[in-house]
MDTraj code that builds the backbone (N, CA, C; nanometers):
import mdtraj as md
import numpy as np

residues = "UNK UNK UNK UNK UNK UNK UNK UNK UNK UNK UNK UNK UNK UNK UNK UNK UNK UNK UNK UNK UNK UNK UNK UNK UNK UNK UNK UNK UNK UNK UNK UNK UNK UNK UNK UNK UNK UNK UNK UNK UNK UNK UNK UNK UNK UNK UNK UNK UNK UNK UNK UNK UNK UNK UNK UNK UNK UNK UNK UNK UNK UNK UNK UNK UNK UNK UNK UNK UNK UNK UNK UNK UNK UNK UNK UNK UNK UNK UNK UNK UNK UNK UNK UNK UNK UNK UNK UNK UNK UNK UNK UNK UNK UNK UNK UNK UNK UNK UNK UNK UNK UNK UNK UNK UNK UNK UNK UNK UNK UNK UNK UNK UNK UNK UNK UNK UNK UNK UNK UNK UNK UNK UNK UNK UNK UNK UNK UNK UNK UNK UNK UNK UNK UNK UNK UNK UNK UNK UNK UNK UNK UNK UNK UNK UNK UNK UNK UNK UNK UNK UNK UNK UNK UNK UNK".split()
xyz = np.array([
    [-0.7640, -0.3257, -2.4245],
    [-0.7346, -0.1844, -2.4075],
    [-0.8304, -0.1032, -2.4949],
    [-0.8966, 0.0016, -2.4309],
    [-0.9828, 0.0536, -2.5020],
    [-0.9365, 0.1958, -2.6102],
    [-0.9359, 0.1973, -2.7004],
    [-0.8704, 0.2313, -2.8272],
    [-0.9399, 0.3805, -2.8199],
    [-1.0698, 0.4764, -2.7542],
    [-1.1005, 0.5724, -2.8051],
    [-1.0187, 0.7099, -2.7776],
    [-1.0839, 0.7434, -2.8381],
    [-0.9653, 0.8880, -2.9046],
    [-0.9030, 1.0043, -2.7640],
    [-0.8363, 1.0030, -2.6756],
    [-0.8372, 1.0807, -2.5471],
    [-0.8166, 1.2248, -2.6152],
    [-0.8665, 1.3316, -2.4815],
    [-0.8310, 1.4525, -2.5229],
    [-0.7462, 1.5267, -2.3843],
    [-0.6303, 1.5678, -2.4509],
    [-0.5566, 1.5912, -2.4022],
    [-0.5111, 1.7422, -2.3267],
    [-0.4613, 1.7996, -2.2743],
    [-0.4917, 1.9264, -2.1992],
    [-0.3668, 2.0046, -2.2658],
    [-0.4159, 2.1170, -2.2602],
    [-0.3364, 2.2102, -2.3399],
    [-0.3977, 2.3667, -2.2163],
    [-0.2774, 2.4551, -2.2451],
    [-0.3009, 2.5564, -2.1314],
    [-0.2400, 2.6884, -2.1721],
    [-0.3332, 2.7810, -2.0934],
    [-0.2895, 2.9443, -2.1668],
    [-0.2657, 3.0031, -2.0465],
    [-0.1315, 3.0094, -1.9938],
    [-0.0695, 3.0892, -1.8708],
    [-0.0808, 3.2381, -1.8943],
    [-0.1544, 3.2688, -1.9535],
    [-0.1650, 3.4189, -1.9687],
    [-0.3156, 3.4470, -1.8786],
    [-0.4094, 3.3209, -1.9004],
    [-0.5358, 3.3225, -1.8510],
    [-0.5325, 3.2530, -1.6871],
    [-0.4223, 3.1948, -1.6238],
    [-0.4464, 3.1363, -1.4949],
    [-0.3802, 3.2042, -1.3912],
    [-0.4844, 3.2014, -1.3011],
    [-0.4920, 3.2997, -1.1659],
    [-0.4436, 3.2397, -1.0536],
    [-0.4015, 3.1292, -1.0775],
    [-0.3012, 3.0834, -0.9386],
    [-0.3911, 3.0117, -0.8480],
    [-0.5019, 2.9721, -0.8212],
    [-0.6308, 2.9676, -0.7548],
    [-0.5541, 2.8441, -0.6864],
    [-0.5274, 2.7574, -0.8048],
    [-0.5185, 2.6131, -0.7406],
    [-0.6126, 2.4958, -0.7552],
    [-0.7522, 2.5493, -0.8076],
    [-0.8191, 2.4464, -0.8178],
    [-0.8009, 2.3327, -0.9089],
    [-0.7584, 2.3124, -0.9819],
    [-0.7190, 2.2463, -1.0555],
    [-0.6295, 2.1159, -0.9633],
    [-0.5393, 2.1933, -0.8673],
    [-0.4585, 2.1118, -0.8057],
    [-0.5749, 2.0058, -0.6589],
    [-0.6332, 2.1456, -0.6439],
    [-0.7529, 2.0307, -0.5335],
    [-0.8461, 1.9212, -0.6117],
    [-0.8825, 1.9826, -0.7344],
    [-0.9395, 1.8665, -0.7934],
    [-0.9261, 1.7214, -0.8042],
    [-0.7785, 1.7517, -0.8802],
    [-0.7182, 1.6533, -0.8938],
    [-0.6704, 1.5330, -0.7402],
    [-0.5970, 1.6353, -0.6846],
    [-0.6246, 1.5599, -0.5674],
    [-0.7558, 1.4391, -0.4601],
    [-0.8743, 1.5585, -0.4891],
    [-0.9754, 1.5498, -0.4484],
    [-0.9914, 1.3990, -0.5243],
    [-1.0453, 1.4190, -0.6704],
    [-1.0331, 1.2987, -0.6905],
    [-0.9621, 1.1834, -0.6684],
    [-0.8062, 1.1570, -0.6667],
    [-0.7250, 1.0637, -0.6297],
    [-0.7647, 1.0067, -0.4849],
    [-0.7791, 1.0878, -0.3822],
    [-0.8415, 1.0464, -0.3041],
    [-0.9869, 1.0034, -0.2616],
    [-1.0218, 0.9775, -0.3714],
    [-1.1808, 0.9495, -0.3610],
    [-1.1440, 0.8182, -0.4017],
    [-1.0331, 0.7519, -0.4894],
    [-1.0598, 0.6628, -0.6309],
    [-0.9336, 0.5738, -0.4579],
    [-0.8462, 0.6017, -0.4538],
    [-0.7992, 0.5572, -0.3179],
    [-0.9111, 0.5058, -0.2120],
    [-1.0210, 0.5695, -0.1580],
    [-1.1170, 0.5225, -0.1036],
    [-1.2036, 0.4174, -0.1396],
    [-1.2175, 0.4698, -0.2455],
    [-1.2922, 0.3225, -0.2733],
    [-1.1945, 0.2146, -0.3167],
    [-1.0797, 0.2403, -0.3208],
    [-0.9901, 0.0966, -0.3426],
    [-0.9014, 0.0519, -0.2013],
    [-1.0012, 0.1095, -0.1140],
    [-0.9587, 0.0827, 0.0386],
    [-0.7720, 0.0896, 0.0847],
    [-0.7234, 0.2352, -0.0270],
    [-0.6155, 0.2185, 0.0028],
    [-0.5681, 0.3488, 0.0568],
    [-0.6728, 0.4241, 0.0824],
    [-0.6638, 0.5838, 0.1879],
    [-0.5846, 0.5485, 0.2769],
    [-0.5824, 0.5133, 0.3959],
    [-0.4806, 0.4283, 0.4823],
    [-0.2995, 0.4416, 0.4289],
    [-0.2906, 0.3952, 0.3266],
    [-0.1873, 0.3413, 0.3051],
    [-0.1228, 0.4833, 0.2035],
    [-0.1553, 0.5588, 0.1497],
    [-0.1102, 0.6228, 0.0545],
    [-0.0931, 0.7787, 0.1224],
    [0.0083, 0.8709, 0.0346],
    [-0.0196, 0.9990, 0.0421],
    [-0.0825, 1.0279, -0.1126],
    [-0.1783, 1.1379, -0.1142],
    [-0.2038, 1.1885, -0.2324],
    [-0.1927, 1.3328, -0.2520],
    [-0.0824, 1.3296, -0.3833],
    [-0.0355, 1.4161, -0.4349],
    [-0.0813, 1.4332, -0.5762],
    [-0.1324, 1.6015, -0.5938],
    [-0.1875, 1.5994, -0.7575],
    [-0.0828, 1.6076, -0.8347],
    [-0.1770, 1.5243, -0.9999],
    [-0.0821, 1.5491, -1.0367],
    [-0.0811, 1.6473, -1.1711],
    [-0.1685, 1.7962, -1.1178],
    [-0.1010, 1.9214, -1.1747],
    [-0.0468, 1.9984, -1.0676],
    [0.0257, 2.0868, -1.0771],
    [0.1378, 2.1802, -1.0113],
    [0.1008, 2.2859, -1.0540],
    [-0.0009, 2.3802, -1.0211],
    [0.0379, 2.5264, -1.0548],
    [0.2115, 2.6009, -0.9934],
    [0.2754, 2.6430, -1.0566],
    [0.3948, 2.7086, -1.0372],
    [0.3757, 2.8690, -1.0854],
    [0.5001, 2.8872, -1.0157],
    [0.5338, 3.0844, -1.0610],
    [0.6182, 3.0779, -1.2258],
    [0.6080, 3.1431, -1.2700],
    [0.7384, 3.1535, -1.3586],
    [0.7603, 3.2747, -1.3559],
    [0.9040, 3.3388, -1.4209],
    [0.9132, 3.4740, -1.3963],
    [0.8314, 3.5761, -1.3904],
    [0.7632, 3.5589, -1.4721],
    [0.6214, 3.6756, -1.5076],
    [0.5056, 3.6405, -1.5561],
    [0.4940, 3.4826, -1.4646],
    [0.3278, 3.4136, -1.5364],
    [0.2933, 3.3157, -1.4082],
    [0.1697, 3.2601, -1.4118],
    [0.1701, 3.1807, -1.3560],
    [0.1205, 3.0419, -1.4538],
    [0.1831, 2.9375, -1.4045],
    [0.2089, 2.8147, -1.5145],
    [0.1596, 2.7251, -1.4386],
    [0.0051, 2.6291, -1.5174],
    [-0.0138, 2.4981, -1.4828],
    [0.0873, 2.4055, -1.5070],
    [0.1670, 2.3490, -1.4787],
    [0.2534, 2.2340, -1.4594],
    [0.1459, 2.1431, -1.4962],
    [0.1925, 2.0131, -1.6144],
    [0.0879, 1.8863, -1.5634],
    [0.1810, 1.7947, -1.6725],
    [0.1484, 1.6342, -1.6810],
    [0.2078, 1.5828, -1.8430],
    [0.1631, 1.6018, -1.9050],
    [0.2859, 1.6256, -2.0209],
    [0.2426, 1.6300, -2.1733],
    [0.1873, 1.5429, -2.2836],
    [0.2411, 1.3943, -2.2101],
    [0.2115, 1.2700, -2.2317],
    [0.2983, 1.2821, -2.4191],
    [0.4091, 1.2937, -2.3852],
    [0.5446, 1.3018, -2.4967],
    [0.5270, 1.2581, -2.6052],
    [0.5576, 1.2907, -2.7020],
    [0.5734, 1.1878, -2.8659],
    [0.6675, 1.0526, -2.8287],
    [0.7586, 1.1152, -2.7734],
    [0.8430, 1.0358, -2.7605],
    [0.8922, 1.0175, -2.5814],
    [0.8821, 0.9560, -2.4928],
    [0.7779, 0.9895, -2.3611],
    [0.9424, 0.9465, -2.3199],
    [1.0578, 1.0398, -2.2673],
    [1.1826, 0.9869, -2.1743],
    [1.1630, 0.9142, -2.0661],
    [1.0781, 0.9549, -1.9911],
    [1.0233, 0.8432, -1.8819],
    [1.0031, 0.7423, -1.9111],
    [0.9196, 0.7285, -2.0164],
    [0.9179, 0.5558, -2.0415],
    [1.0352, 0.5054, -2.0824],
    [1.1505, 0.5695, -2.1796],
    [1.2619, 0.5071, -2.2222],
    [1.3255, 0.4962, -2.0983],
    [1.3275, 0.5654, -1.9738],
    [1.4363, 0.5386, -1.8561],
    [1.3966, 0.4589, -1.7446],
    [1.2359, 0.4506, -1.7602],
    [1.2045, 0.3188, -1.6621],
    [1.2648, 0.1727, -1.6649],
    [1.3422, 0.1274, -1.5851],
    [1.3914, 0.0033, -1.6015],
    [1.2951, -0.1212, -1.5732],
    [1.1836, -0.0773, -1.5060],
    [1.0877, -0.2110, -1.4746],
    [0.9669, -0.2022, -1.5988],
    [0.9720, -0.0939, -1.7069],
    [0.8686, -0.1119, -1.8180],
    [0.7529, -0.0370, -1.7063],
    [0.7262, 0.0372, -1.6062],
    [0.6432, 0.0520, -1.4964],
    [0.5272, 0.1605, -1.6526],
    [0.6024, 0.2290, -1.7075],
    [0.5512, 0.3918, -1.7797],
    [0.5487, 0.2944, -1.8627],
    [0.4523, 0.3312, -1.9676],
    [0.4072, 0.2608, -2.1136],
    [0.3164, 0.3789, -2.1643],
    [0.3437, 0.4314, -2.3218],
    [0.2693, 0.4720, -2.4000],
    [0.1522, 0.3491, -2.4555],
    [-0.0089, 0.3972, -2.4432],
    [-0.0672, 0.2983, -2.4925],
    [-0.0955, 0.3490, -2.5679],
    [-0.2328, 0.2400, -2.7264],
    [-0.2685, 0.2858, -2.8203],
    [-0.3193, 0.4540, -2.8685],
    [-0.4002, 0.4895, -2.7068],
    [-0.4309, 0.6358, -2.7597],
    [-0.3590, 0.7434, -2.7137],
    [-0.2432, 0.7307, -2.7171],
    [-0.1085, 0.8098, -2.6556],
    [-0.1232, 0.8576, -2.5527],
    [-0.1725, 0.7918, -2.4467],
    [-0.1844, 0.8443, -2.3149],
    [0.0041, 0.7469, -2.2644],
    [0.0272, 0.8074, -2.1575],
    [0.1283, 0.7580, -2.1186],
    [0.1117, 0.7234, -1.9827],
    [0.0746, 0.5945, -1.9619],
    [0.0234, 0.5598, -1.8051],
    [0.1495, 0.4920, -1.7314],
    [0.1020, 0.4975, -1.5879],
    [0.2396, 0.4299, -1.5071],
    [0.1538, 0.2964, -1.4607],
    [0.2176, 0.1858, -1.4389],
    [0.1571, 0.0788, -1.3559],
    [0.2408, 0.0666, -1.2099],
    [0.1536, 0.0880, -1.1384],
    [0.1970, 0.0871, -0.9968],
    [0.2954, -0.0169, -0.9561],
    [0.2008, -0.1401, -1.0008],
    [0.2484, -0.3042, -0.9560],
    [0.3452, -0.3078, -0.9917],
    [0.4226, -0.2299, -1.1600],
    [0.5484, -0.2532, -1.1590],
    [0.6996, -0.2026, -1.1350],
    [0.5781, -0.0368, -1.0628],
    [0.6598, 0.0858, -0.9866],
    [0.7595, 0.0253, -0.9263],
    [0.8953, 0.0506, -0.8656],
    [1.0265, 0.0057, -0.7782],
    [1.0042, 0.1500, -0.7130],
    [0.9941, 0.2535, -0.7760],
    [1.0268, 0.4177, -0.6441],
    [1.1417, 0.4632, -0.6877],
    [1.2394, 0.4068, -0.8028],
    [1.3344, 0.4243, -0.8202],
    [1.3705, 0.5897, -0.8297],
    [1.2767, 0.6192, -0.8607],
    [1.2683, 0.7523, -0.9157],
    [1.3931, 0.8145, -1.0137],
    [1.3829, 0.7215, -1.0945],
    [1.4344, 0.7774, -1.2562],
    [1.3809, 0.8882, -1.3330],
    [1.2379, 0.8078, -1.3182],
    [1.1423, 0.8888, -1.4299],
    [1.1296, 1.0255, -1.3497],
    [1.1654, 1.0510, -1.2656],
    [1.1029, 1.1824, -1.1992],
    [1.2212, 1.2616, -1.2472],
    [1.3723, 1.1852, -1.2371],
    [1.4430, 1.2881, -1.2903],
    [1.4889, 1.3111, -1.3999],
    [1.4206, 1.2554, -1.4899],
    [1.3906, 1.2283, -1.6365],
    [1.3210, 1.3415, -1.6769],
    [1.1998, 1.3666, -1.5985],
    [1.0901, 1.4232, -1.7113],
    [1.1524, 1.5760, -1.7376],
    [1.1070, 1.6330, -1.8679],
    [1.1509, 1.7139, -1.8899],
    [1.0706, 1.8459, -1.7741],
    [0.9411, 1.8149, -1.7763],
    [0.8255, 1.9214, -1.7301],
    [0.8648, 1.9054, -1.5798],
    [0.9324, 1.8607, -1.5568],
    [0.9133, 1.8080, -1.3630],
    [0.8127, 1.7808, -1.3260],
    [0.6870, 1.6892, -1.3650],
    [0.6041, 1.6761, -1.3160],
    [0.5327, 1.5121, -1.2786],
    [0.6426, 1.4606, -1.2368],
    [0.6338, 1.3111, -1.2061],
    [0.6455, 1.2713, -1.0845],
    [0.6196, 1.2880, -0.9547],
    [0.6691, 1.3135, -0.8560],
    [0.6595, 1.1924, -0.7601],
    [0.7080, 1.1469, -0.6158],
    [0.7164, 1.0026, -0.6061],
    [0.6426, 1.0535, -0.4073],
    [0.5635, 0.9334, -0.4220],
    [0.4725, 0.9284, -0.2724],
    [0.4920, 0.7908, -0.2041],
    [0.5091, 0.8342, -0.0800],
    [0.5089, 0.7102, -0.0056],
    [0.3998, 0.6125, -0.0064],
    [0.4097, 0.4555, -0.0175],
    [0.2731, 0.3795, -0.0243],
    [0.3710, 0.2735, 0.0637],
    [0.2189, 0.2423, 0.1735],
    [0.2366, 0.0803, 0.2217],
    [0.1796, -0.0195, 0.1885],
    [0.2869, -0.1037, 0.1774],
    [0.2296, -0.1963, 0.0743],
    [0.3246, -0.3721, 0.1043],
    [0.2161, -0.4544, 0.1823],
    [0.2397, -0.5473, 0.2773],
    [0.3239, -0.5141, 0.3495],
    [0.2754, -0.3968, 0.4361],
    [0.3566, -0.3795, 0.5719],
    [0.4747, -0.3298, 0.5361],
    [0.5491, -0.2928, 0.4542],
    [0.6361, -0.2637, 0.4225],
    [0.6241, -0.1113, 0.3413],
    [0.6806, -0.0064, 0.3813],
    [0.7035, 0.1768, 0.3356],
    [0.7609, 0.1759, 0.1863],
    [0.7693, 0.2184, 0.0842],
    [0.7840, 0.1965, -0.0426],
    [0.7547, 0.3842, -0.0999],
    [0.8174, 0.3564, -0.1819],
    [0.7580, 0.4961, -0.3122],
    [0.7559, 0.4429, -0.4495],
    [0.6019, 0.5094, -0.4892],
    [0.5699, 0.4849, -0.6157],
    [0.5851, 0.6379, -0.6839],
    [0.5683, 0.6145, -0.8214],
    [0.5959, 0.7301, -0.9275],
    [0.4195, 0.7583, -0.9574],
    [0.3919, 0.9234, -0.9265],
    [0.2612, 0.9280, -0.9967],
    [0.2810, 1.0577, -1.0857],
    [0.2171, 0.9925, -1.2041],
    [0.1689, 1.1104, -1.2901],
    [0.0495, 1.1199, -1.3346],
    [0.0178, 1.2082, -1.4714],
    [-0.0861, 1.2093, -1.4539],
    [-0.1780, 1.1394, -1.5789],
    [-0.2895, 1.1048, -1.5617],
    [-0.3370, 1.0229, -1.6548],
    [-0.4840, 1.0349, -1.7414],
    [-0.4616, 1.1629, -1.7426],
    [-0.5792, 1.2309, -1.8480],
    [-0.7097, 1.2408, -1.7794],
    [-0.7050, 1.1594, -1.6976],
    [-0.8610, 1.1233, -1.5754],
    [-0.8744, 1.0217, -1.6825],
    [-0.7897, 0.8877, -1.7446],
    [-0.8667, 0.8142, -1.7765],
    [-0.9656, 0.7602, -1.7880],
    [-1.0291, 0.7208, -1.6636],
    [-1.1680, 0.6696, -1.6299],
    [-1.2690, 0.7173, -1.6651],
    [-1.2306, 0.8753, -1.6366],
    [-1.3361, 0.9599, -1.6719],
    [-1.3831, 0.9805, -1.8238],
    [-1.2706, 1.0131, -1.8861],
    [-1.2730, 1.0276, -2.0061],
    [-1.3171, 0.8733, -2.1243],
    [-1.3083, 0.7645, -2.0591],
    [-1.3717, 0.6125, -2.1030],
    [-1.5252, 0.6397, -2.0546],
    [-1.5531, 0.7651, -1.9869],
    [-1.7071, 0.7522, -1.9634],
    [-1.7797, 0.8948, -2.0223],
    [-1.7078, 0.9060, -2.1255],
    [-1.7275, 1.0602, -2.1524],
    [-1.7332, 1.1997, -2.0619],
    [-1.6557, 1.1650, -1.9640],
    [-1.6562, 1.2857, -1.8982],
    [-1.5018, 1.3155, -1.9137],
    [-1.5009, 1.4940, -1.8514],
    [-1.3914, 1.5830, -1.8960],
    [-1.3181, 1.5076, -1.7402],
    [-1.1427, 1.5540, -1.7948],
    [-1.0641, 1.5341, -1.6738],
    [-1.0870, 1.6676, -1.5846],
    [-1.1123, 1.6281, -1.4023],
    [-1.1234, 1.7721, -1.3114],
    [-1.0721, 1.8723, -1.3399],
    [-0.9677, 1.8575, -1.3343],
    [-0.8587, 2.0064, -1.3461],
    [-0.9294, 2.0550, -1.4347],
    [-0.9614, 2.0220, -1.5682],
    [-1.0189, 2.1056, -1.6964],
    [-1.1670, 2.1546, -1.6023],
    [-1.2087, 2.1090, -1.5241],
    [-1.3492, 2.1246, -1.5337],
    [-1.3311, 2.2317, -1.3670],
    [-1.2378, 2.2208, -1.3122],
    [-1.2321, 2.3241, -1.1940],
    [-1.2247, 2.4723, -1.2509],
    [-1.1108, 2.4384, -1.3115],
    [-1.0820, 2.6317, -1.3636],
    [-1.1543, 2.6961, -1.3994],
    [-1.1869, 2.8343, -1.2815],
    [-1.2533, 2.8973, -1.3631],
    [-1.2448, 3.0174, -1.4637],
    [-1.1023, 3.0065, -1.5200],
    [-1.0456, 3.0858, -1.6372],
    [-1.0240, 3.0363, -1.7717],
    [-1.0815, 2.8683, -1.7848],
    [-1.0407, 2.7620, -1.8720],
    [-0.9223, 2.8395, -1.9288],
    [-0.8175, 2.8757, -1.8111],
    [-0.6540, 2.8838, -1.8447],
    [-0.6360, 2.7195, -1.8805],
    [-0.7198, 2.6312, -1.8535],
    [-0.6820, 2.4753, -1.8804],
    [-0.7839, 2.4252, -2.0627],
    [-0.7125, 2.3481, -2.1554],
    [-0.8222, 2.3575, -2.2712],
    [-0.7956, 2.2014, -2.2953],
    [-0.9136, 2.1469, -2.3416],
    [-0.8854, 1.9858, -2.3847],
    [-0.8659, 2.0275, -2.5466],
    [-0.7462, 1.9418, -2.6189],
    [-0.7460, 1.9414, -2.7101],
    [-0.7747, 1.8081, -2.7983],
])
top = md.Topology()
chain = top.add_chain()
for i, resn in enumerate(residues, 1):
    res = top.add_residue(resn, chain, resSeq=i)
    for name in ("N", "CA", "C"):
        top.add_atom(name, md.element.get_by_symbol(name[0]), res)
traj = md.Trajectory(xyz[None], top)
Protein backbone atom coordinates (compact mmCIF):
# COMPACT_ATOMS: atom_id res chain seq x y z
CA UNK A 1 0.00 0.00 0.00
CA UNK A 2 1.42 3.11 -1.01
CA UNK A 3 1.87 5.37 2.10
CA UNK A 4 2.09 9.06 0.28
CA UNK A 5 0.51 11.90 1.78
CA UNK A 6 -3.24 12.35 -0.18
CA UNK A 7 -4.84 15.70 -0.49
CA UNK A 8 -8.03 15.93 0.33
CA UNK A 9 -10.97 18.29 -0.94
CA UNK A 10 -12.32 20.91 1.01
CA UNK A 11 -15.11 23.43 -0.49
CA UNK A 12 -16.46 27.08 -0.32
CA UNK A 13 -20.32 27.02 -1.19
CA UNK A 14 -20.31 30.59 -1.22
CA UNK A 15 -18.00 30.34 -4.48
CA UNK A 16 -20.04 27.39 -6.51
CA UNK A 17 -22.28 28.10 -9.37
CA UNK A 18 -24.16 24.97 -9.75
CA UNK A 19 -22.46 24.25 -13.24
CA UNK A 20 -22.00 20.64 -12.46
CA UNK A 21 -18.77 20.10 -13.76
CA UNK A 22 -17.32 18.65 -11.22
CA UNK A 23 -20.14 16.03 -11.35
CA UNK A 24 -19.35 15.29 -15.29
CA UNK A 25 -15.86 14.98 -14.47
CA UNK A 26 -16.03 12.71 -12.17
CA UNK A 27 -18.28 10.70 -13.99
CA UNK A 28 -16.44 11.18 -17.17
CA UNK A 29 -13.65 9.69 -15.60
CA UNK A 30 -15.31 6.55 -13.95
CA UNK A 31 -16.34 5.78 -17.16
CA UNK A 32 -13.22 5.93 -18.90
CA UNK A 33 -11.40 3.72 -15.94
CA UNK A 34 -14.71 1.19 -16.57
CA UNK A 35 -13.58 1.10 -20.24
CA UNK A 36 -10.57 0.18 -20.01
CA UNK A 37 -11.45 -2.50 -17.42
CA UNK A 38 -13.88 -3.78 -20.09
CA UNK A 39 -16.62 -3.32 -17.64
CA UNK A 40 -18.76 -0.33 -19.52
CA UNK A 41 -21.21 -3.07 -20.48
CA UNK A 42 -21.92 -4.14 -17.19
CA UNK A 43 -22.06 -1.04 -14.92
CA UNK A 44 -24.06 2.23 -14.40
CA UNK A 45 -21.84 5.23 -13.61
CA UNK A 46 -22.71 7.46 -11.08
CA UNK A 47 -20.41 10.45 -9.72
CA UNK A 48 -19.32 10.49 -6.89
CA UNK A 49 -19.78 14.37 -6.14
CA UNK A 50 -23.43 15.68 -5.93
CA UNK A 51 -23.78 19.26 -6.41
CA UNK A 52 -27.11 19.97 -4.30
CA UNK A 53 -29.39 23.15 -3.38
CA UNK A 54 -29.34 24.08 0.18
CA UNK A 55 -31.58 26.70 1.46
CA UNK A 56 -29.61 29.63 0.31
CA UNK A 57 -26.36 28.05 -1.27
CA UNK A 58 -25.42 25.81 -3.56
CA UNK A 59 -23.37 22.77 -1.95
CA UNK A 60 -20.77 20.33 -3.50
CA UNK A 61 -21.81 17.13 -1.81
CA UNK A 62 -18.70 14.64 -1.95
CA UNK A 63 -16.75 12.30 1.08
CA UNK A 64 -15.22 13.57 3.79
CA UNK A 65 -13.29 10.49 4.19
CA UNK A 66 -14.21 10.65 8.35
CA UNK A 67 -11.80 10.55 11.39
CA UNK A 68 -13.77 8.15 12.41
CA UNK A 69 -15.49 6.78 8.99
CA UNK A 70 -19.47 5.18 10.22
CA UNK A 71 -19.52 3.45 7.03
CA UNK A 72 -16.73 1.51 7.68
CA UNK A 73 -17.93 0.67 11.31
CA UNK A 74 -21.45 -0.51 9.66
CA UNK A 75 -20.12 -2.48 6.78
CA UNK A 76 -20.61 -6.05 7.68
CA UNK A 77 -18.39 -7.60 4.84
CA UNK A 78 -15.17 -5.15 5.96
CA UNK A 79 -16.09 -3.95 1.99
CA UNK A 80 -15.05 0.22 3.38
CA UNK A 81 -11.55 0.32 5.02
CA UNK A 82 -9.68 3.43 6.20
CA UNK A 83 -6.08 2.96 4.78
CA UNK A 84 -2.66 4.28 5.95
CA UNK A 85 -3.19 7.77 4.28
CA UNK A 86 -6.76 8.25 5.52
CA UNK A 87 -8.36 7.82 2.43
CA UNK A 88 -11.42 5.66 3.02
CA UNK A 89 -11.78 3.22 0.05
CA UNK A 90 -14.59 0.63 -0.73
CA UNK A 91 -13.56 -2.83 -2.26
CA UNK A 92 -16.00 -3.86 -4.72
CA UNK A 93 -15.12 -7.72 -4.52
CA UNK A 94 -16.25 -7.46 -1.05
CA UNK A 95 -19.35 -5.10 -1.78
CA UNK A 96 -22.89 -7.38 -0.93
CA UNK A 97 -25.25 -3.95 -2.12
CA UNK A 98 -26.42 -4.20 1.21
CA UNK A 99 -26.63 -0.73 1.36
CA UNK A 100 -25.89 0.02 5.00
CA UNK A 101 -23.21 2.30 4.36
CA UNK A 102 -25.41 4.47 2.23
CA UNK A 103 -27.69 4.82 5.09
CA UNK A 104 -25.04 5.37 7.39
CA UNK A 105 -23.20 8.16 5.91
CA UNK A 106 -23.68 11.19 7.53
CA UNK A 107 -23.10 13.51 4.11
CA UNK A 108 -25.46 11.21 1.95
CA UNK A 109 -23.04 10.66 -0.36
CA UNK A 110 -22.51 6.90 -0.83
CA UNK A 111 -24.84 5.85 -3.26
CA UNK A 112 -25.48 2.16 -4.70
CA UNK A 113 -25.43 1.18 -8.78
CA UNK A 114 -26.44 -1.68 -10.47
CA UNK A 115 -23.40 -4.07 -11.71
CA UNK A 116 -23.46 -7.43 -13.68
CA UNK A 117 -21.49 -9.55 -12.49
CA UNK A 118 -21.43 -13.39 -13.80
CA UNK A 119 -24.64 -12.97 -15.34
CA UNK A 120 -26.19 -12.21 -12.44
CA UNK A 121 -27.82 -8.07 -11.54
CA UNK A 122 -26.23 -7.04 -8.16
CA UNK A 123 -25.59 -3.45 -6.42
CA UNK A 124 -22.42 -2.22 -5.35
CA UNK A 125 -21.69 0.85 -2.93
CA UNK A 126 -19.65 3.75 -4.68
CA UNK A 127 -17.95 6.49 -3.14
CA UNK A 128 -15.54 8.53 -3.61
CA UNK A 129 -11.86 8.02 -3.64
CA UNK A 130 -9.78 11.11 -3.85
CA UNK A 131 -8.98 10.09 -7.71
CA UNK A 132 -6.58 7.81 -6.08
CA UNK A 133 -4.75 6.85 -9.09
CA UNK A 134 -4.41 10.09 -10.00
CA UNK A 135 -3.14 11.48 -7.09
CA UNK A 136 -0.29 8.17 -6.82
CA UNK A 137 0.75 9.95 -10.12
CA UNK A 138 0.84 13.38 -8.96
CA UNK A 139 -2.02 14.57 -10.52
CA UNK A 140 -5.05 16.62 -8.95
CA UNK A 141 -8.51 14.69 -8.47
CA UNK A 142 -11.13 16.03 -11.71
CA UNK A 143 -13.70 17.61 -9.82
CA UNK A 144 -10.86 19.92 -8.26
CA UNK A 145 -9.55 20.50 -11.65
CA UNK A 146 -13.14 21.09 -13.55
CA UNK A 147 -14.38 24.02 -11.43
CA UNK A 148 -14.17 26.92 -12.67
CA UNK A 149 -14.74 28.88 -9.32
CA UNK A 150 -12.16 26.53 -7.37
CA UNK A 151 -15.54 26.58 -5.11
CA UNK A 152 -13.58 22.97 -4.84
CA UNK A 153 -9.82 23.34 -2.74
CA UNK A 154 -7.29 20.39 -2.13
CA UNK A 155 -6.19 20.52 1.26
Amino acid sequence: MDQRKMKFLDSDPTRCLGCKGCELACGSRKASIYQTQNKSEKRTVVPNIIVTQGLDEIIPAYCRHCENAFCEKLCPTKAIAKIENGVVLLNEEKCTGCGICQQGCPYGVISMSPLIKDGKNKNVANKCDLCRDRQLNEEAPLCYLACPTKALRLI
